[in-house]
PATOR-291622 format. One record per residue (C-alpha): x, y, z; residue in three letters. Coordinates in steps of 0.25 Angstrom, whole numbers, padded with zeros to 4 digits, always signed. Each point is the difference from the previous one (the first is absolute). Layout:
! PATOR-291622
XYZALA/...
//
This chain:
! PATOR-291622
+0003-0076+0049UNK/-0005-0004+0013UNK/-0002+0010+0009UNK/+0003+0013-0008UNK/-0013+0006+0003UNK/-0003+0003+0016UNK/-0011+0008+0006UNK/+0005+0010+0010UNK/-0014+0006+0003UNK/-0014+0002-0003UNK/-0011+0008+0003UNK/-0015+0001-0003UNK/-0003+0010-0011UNK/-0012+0008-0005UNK/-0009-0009-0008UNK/+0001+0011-0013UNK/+0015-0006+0000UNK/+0004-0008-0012UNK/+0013-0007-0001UNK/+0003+0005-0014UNK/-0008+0012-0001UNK/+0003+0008+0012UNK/+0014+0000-0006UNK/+0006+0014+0002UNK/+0012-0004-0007UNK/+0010-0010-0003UNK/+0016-0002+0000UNK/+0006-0012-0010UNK/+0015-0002+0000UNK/+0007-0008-0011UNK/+0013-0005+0003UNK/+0011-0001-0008UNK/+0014-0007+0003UNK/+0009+0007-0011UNK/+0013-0008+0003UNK/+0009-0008-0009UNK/-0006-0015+0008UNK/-0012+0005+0005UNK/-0005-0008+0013UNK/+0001-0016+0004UNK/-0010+0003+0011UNK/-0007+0012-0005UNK/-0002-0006-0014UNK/-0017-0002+0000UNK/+0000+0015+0010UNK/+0006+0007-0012UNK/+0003+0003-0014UNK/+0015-0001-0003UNK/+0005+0008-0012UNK/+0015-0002-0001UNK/+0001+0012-0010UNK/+0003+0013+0005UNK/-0012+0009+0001UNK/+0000+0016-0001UNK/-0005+0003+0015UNK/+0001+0015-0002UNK/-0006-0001-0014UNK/-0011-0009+0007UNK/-0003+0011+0013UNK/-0002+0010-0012UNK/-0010-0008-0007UNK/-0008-0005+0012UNK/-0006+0016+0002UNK/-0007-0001-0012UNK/-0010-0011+0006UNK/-0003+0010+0012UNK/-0015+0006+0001UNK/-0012-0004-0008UNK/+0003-0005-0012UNK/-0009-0010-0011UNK/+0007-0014+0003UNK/-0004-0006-0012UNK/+0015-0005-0006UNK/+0003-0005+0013UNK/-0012-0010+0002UNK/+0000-0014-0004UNK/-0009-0003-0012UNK/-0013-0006+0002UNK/-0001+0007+0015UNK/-0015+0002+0004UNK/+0003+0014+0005UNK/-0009+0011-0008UNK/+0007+0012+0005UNK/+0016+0001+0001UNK/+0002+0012+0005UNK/+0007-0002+0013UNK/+0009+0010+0008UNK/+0014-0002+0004UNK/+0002+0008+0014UNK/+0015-0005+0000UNK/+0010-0007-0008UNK/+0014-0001+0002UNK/+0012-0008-0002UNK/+0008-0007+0013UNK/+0015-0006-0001UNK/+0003-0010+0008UNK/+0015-0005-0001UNK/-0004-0009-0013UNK/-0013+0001+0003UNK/-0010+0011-0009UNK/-0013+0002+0006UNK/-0012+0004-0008UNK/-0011+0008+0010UNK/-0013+0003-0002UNK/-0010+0005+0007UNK/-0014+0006-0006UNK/-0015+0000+0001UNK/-0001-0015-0008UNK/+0007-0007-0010UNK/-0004-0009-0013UNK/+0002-0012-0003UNK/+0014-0002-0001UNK/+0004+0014+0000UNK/+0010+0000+0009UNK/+0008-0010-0005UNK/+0000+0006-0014UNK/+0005+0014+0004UNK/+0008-0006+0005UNK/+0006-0009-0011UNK/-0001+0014-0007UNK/+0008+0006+0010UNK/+0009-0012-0003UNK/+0001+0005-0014UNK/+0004+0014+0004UNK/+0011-0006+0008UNK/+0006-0008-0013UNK/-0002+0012-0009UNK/-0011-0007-0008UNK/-0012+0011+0003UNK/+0006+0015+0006UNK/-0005+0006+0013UNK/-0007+0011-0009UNK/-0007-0009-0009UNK/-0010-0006+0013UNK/-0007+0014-0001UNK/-0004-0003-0014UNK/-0003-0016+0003UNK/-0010+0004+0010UNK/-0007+0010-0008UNK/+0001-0011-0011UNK/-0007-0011+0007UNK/+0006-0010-0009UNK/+0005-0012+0008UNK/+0008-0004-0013UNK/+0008+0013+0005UNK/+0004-0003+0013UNK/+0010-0011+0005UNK/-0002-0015+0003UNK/-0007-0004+0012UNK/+0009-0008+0009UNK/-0002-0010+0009UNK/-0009-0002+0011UNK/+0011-0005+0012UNK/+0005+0013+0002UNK/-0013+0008+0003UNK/-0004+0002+0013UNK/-0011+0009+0005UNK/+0007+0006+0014UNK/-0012+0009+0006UNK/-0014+0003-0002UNK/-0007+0011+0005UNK/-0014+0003+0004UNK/
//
């Protein structure tokens, strides 16, 4: 995509600053287009799932992934990272017309971690996993447990903080 990224401003910083970890914190957002056609235009931008998802069965689960929590079932396997506790400062569930939005925003996130909570989320919302049952996925730390990972072209990450 040209020109989707612009610099508005820049400023010298303190030369202890470090791109990736000075990171106070960091918001995701995966989007997804739950209508019966999806998007023409949005179509790589989002992931359309033409059933009809639990939204208020989804809002329910996603509290479960708030705090500090062992990551381990929601990291893809073979990632390098030696320690999966992360903490989740907020997490909630956004409707948009069609449109369900994912958010995330916590200290760091593993490898794919946000894209599989939220095809776990997805899961909730098709009545394949219950909102209870994430409490007991994350204390499990069993990746076999929690949902599928979705695809990559509805992930975006919307703010860091430093």
């Amino acid at each position: 995509m040209k020109n989707s990224i612009r610099i508005i401003s820049a400023e010298k910083v303190d030369e202890r600053f470090h791109s990736r970890y000075s990171v106070k914190s960091k918001k995701y957002r995966y989007i997804i287009n739950n209508s019966i056609y999806g998007s023409a235009i949005y179509r790589e931008l989002e992931y359309h799932i033409p059933q009809k998802l639990n939204v208020e069965k989804m809002k329910e689960a996603i509290k479960y992934f708030e705090g500090e929590h062992d990551f381990s079932a929601f990291k893809a396997s073979g990632t390098s990272s030696k320690n999966s506790v992360r903490t989740i400062y907020k997490a909630e569930i956004i409707e948009d017309g069609d449109r369900i939005k994912i958010e995330l925003t916590g200290s760091g996130f593993l490898y794919n971690m946000v894209r599989i909570i939220s095809g776990t989320l997805v899961e909730v919302g098709e009545g394949k996993i219950l909102p209870e049952e994430i409490k007991n996925i994350i204390e499990g730390k069993d990746r076999k447990k929690a949902g599928r990972t979705l695809p990559p072209h509805g992930l975006y990450l919307v703010e860091v903080t430093y």
